[in-house]
C-alpha positions in Angstrom: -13.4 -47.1 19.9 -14.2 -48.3 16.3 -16.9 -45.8 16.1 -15.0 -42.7 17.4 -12.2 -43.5 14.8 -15.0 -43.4 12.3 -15.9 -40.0 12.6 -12.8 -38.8 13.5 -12.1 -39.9 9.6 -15.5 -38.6 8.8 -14.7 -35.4 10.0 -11.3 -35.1 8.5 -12.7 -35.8 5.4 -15.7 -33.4 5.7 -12.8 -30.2 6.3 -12.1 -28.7 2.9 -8.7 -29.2 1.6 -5.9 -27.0 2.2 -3.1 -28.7 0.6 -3.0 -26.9 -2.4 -3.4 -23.4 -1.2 -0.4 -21.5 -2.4 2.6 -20.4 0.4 2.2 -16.6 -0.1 4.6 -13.9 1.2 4.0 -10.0 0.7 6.2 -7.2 1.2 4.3 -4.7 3.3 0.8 -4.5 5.3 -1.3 -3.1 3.3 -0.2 -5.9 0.5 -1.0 -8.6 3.2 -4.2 -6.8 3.6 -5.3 -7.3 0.7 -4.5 -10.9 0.1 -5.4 -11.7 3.3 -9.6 -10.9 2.4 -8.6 -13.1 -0.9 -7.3 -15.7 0.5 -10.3 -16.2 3.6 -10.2 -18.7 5.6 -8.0 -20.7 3.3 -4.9 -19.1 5.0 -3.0 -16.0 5.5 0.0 -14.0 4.0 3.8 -13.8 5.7 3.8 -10.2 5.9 7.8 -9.7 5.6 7.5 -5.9 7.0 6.3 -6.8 10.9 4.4 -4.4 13.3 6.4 -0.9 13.9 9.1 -2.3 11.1 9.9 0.7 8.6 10.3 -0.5 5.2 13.3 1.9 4.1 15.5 0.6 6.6 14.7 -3.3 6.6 16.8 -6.0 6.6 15.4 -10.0 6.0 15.8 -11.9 8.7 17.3 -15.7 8.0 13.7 -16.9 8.6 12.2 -14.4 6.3 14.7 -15.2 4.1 13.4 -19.5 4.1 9.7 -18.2 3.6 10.6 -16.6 1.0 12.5 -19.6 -0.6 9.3 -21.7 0.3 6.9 -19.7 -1.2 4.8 -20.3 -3.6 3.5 -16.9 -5.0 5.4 -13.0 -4.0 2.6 -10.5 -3.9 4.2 -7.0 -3.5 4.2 -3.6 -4.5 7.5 -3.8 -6.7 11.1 -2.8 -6.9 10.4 0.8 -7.1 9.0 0.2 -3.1 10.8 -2.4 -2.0 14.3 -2.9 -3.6 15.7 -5.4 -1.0 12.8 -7.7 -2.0 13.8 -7.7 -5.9 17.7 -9.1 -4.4 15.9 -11.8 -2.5 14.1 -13.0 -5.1 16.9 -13.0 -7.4 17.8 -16.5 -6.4 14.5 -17.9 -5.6 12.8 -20.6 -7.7 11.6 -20.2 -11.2 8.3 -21.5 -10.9 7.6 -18.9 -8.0 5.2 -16.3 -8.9 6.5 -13.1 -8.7 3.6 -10.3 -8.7 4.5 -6.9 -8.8 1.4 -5.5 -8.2 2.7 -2.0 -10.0 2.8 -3.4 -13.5 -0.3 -5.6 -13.0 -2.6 -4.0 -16.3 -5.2 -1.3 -15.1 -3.0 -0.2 -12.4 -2.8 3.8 -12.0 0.6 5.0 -11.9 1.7 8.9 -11.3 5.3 10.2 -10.8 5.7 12.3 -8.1 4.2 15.6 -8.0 3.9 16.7 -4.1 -0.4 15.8 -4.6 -1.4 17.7 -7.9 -4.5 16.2 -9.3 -4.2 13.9 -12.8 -7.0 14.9 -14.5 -6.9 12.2 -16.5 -7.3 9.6 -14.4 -10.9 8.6 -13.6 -11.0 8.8 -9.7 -14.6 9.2 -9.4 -17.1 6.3 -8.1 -17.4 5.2 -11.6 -14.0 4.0 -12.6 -14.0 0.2 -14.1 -14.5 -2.4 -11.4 -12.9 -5.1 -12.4 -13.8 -9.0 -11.5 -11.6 -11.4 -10.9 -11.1 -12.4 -14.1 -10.2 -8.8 -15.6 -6.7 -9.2 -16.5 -4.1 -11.9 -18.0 -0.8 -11.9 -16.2 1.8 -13.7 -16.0 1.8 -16.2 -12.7 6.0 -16.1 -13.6 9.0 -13.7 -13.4 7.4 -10.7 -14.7 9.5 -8.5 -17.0 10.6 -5.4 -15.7 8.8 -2.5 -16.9 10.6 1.2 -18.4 9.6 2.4 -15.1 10.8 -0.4 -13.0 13.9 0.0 -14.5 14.3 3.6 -14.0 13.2 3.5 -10.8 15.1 0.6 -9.9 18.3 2.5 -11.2 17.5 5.0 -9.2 17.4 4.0 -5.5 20.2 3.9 -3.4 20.8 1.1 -1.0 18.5 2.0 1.6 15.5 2.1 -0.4 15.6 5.8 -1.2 13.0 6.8 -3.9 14.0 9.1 -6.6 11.5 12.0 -7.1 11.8 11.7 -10.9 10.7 8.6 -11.1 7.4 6.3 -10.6 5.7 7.2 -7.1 5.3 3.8 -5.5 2.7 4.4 -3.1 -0.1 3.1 -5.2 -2.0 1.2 -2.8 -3.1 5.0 -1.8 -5.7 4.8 -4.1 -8.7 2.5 -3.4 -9.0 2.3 -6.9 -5.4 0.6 -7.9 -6.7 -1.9 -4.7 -9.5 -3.2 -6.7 -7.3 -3.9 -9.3 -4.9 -6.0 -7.2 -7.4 -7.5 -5.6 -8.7 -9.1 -9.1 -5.2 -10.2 -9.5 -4.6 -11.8 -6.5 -7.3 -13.8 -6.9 -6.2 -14.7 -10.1 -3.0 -15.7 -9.3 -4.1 -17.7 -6.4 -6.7 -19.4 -8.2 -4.0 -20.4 -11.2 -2.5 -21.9 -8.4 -4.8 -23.8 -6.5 -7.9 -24.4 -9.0 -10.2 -26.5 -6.5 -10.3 -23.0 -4.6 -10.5 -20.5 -7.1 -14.1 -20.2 -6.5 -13.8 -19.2 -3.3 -11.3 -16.8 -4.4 -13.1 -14.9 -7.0 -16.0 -14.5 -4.3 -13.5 -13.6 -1.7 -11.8 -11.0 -4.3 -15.7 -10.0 -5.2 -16.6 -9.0 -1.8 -13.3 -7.2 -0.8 -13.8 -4.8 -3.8 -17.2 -4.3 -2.6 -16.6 -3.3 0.7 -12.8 -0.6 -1.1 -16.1 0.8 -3.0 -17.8 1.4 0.1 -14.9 2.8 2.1 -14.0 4.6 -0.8 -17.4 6.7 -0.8 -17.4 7.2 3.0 -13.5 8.5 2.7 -15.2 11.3 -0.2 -17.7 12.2 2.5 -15.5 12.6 4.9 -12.6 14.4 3.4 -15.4 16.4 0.8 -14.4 19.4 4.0 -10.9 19.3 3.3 -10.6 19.9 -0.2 -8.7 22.9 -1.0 -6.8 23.4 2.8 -3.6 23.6 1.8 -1.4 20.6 3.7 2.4 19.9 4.2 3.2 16.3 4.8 6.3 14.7 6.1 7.4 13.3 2.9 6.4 13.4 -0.8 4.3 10.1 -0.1 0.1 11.1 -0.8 0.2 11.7 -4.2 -2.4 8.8 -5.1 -4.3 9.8 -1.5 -4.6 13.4 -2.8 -5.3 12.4 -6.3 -8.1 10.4 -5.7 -9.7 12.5 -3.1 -8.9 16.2 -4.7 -6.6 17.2 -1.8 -4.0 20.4 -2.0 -0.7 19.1 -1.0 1.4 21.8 -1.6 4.7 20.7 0.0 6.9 18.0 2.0 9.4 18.6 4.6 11.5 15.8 2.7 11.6 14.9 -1.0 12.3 11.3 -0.3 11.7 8.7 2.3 15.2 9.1 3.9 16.1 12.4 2.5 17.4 14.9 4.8 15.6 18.3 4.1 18.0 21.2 3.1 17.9 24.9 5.1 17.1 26.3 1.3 14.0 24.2 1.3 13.1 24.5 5.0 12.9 28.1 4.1 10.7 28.0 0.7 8.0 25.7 2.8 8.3 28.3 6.1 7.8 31.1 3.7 5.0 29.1 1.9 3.6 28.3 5.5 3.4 31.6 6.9 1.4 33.2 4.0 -1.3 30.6 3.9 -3.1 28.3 7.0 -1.9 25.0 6.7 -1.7 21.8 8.2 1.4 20.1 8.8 1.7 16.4 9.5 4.3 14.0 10.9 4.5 10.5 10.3 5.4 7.2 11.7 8.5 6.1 12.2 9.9 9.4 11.8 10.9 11.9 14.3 8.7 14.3 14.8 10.5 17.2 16.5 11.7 19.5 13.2 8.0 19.3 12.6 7.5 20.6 15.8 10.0 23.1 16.0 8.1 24.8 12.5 4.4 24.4 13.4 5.8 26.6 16.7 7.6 28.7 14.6 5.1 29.7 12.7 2.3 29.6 14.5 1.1 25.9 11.6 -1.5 24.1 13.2 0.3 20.0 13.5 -1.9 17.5 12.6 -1.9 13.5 13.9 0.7 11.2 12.9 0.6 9.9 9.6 0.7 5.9 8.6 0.8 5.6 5.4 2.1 1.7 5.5 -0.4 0.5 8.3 2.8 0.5 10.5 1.3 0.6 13.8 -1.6 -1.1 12.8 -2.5 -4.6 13.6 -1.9 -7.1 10.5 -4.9 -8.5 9.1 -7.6 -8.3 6.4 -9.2 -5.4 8.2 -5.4 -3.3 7.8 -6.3 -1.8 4.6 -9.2 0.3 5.4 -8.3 0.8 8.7 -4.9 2.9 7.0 -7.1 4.6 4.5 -9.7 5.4 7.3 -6.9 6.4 9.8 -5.1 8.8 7.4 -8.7 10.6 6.1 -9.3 11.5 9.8 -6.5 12.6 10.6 -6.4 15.1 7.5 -10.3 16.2 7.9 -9.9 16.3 11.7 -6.8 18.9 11.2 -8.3 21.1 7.7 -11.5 21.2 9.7 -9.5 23.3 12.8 -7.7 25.7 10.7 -9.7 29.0 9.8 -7.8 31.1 7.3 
């Protein structure tokens, strides 16, 4: 008995220790993506957002509500996504980190602009990728940026974002992932120093494998460049950014927008001069969609998930998204002949 005690204690001993690895909660699953490859097998994110949950219309739950309290570090996109977030944490502890991933340095930011290219962004394989140690940012209440603030002034209560201001769907771009993933590790590592290590290889290795899927997403949507496409809502700017895609319109301006007859009419008229693919998108209903692509003879591509949605949660979310989302568009430009 003596003996089997003994290496009982042994083995305890021989595990590595978890008691410092921060609490983390992220907002949606593409966040929890990410910090999931960071964090390893150290532990895992509370991904506030749950399978099929729509992040426009969300409410916390009481429990959410305590992880968030007990948390140790906040990892999400920022107010400009996720407005019922910024109240919660309005009365959580100071020395919480609060990471808005949207004004961590060497993030890309765009307004909306329904897909047209920024030329002056480097989206091409060579942009800076940065290590783990790339950027110095505070592990505390971050200031709000101009653009949080005016974008922040701008939603309405049910998370509605305003088409003048900051397009929050950053994490559309592999490149702005990169980025977060150096911070995450970062933070996490300011946290829990016997780890950071581990994290800064974890971080290393998750950046490596964005890079690859980022060249195999040029390669596969290198066919769709120039076919014009109509999305759901104005949503892909960073996706068409990045990978030189023609967006030229969106059913509605904003995530809970109702579209108006005057612009139904500009995109049919748009639609029926020109071979386009049209795409629905999760959590949306998808029968004015198909009422047009009828109408007009538009070819209707797959559902679009653009927040992982449906997906199962995990480290393997993120590409899985990015991969779902470049098949879907290739698979529908490649069908349409003009």
């Amino acid at each position: 008995m003596r003996y089997i005690i003994s290496f009982i204690l042994a083995s305890l001993l021989a595990l590595p220790a978890r008691g410092d690895v921060p609490r983390v909660v992220t907002d949606l699953p593409p966040v929890g993506a990410l910090v999931a490859q960071v964090m390893g097998e150290l532990g895992a994110p509370v991904v506030l957002l749950e399978r099929g949950a729509d992040a426009h219309a969300f409410q916390l739950r009481p429990s959410q509500a305590q992880n968030i309290a007990a948390a140790d570090a906040v990892i999400w996109i920022g107010p400009e996504m996720t407005p019922w977030l910024d109240r919660a944490l309005a009365g959580a502890r100071d020395d919480v980190a609060d990471v808005r991933l949207l004004s961590v340095p060497g993030t890309h930011l765009q307004p909306f602009a329904d897909g047209a290219r920024d030329v002056s962004h480097d989206h091409g394989h060579g942009h800076d990728a940065r290590g783990p140690d790339a950027h110095s940012h505070s592990d505390g209440k971050a200031p709000a940026t101009a653009a949080e603030t005016e974008s922040t002034a701008n939603q309405d209560a049910t998370g509605t974002h305003d088409r003048d201001g900051i397009d929050p769907h950053a994490w559309l771009d592999p490149a702005n992932a990169e980025v977060w993933l150096a911070e995450i590790a970062r933070v996490l590592g300011a946290h829990d120093p016997a780890h950071a290590a581990t994290y800064a290889a974890n971080a290393a290795a998750a950046q490596a494998a964005v890079r690859q899927l980022d060249g195999d997403l040029q390669a596969l949507l290198a066919p769709a460049r120039g076919q014009p496409l109509v999305m759901f809502h104005a949503a892909y700017g960073y996706l068409a950014g990045h990978y030189g895609l023609n967006i030229v319109g969106a059913i509605s301006d904003g995530d809970a927008a109702s579209p108006g007859a005057a612009h139904l009419r500009s995109l049919q008229a748009t639609m029926a001069n020109t071979p386009v693919c049209l795409f629905p998108e999760t959590n949306h209903d998808p029968s004015l969609l198909a009422s047009l692509s009828e109408a007009g003879g538009v070819r209707l591509g797959a559902s679009l998930d653009p927040e992982g949605a449906t997906l199962a949660q995990g480290p393997d979310l993120y590409a899985a998204l990015m991969r779902g989302l470049a098949t879907a568009i290739a698979d529908c430009a490649g069908a349409v002949t003009p």
